[in-house]
C-alpha angles and dihedrals in degrees: 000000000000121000145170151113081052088324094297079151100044126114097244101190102052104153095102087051104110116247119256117252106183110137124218110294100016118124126239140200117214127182141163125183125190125210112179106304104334104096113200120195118207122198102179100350095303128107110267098175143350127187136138124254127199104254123023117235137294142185115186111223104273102041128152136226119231120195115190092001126081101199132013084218095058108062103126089052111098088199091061092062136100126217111198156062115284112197103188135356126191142184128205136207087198125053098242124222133257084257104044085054100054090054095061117117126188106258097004134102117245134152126342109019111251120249080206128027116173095183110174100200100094086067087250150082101253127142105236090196089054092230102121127028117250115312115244123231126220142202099334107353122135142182104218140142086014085294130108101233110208110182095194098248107105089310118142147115127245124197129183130027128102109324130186122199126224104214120224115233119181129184139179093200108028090239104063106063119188116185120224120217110238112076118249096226133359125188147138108318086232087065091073093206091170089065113091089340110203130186129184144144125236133174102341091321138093125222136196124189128195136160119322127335084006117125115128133179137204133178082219123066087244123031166297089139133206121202121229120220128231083044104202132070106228097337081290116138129230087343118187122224139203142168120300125178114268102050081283125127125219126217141194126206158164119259127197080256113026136349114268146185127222131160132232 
């Protein structure tokens, strides 16, 4: 189903909907267009579902795109996660037709070009339409196999927003600095990451750390990163870690009231 702003676009009598009967591991295409007010709903290329709905729909300038979350604001919620793989995801500007639908093929190119093309393949979060910078990955998600893996605990991707970039700068001599041209780090501008940036590895993983809710991981030294949620240690602020006995790291950081030390 579709569903969103308390379900005004949801399909309220589903009983005559078929039931679904993908098995563990089967692909499925899912699609819903929406021309004025008629919604039409799409499971392998067919019509699933077609009904009207009060207001057509309307995405203010500066949205974002959620992918196996429903709401930002619902994290916490298990019911607001998704548990899956998902191969390819694509927005429209244009409510595309019975048969335009039925021609699109995960990973390849077909009909109307996308404002927004999220195609896992390449192993990234890229937008293949170059609308929107990078997607951000947060708490377990993974790109992996050309397919985006949720696991239904606060994993998704969000893409769009305002987004700041963290530049990459190497030398040899400390004194000569060439930068590269893919960003170090690119995430959402209220992160802050140019505030108090820290970077360290710990076992097996690398971590960067930057402004406020901001702690993401990689298994490489550079990216891709993944976000962490929540985002803070403690509800202490750029905090900056070392080594502590026990395979534990200690860390010292700033509070709302006085600066303050813990250890993790």
């Amino acid at each position: 189903m579709a569903g969103s702003d308390n379900f005004r676009r949801t399909q309220r009598e589903q009983r005559h909907n078929a039931e679904e009967t993908a098995q563990p591991g089967e692909w499925v295409q899912l699609a819903a267009v929406y021309a004025g007010n008629m919604v039409t709903l799409y499971r392998n290329g067919s019509r699933y579902a077609r009904y009207e709905i009060e207001n057509p729909l309307h995405f203010a300038a500066g949205g974002r795109v959620l992918v196996g979350l429903r709401h930002l604001d619902r994290r916490e919620d298990p019911k607001a996660q998704f548990r899956g793989a998902v191969a390819d995801a694509r927005i429209y500007n244009t409510a595309l037709t019975d048969g335009q639908i039925a021609e699109l093929r995960a990973h390849e190119s077909a009909g109307p070009k996308p404002l927004v093309w999220s195609d896992f393949k390449p192993g990234g979060t890229a937008d293949r339409a170059g609308t929107l910078p990078p997607g951000e990955l947060e708490g377990n998600a993974a790109v992996r196999d050309g397919a985006l893996t949720l696991d239904g605990e606060r994993s998704c991707l969000v893409a769009g927003g305002r987004k700041i970039a963290l530049a990459h700068w190497v030398s040899e001599d400390c004194e000569t600095w060439q930068e590269l041209p893919e960003p170090f780090l690119v995430t959402d501008e209220a992160v802050v990451p140019q505030m108090c940036p820290h970077w360290f590895r710990w076992n097996g993983w690398y971590y960067f750390i930057g402004g406020v809710d901001g702690i993401f991981r990689s298994r490489e030294p550079y990216g891709p990163w993944t976000r962490q949620w929540p985002g803070r240690l403690d509800n202490l602020s750029v905090p900056k870690t070392g080594a502590f006995t026990g395979n534990r790291r200690i860390f010292a950081a700033f509070s709302t009231t006085t600066a303050g030390a813990a250890t993790s």
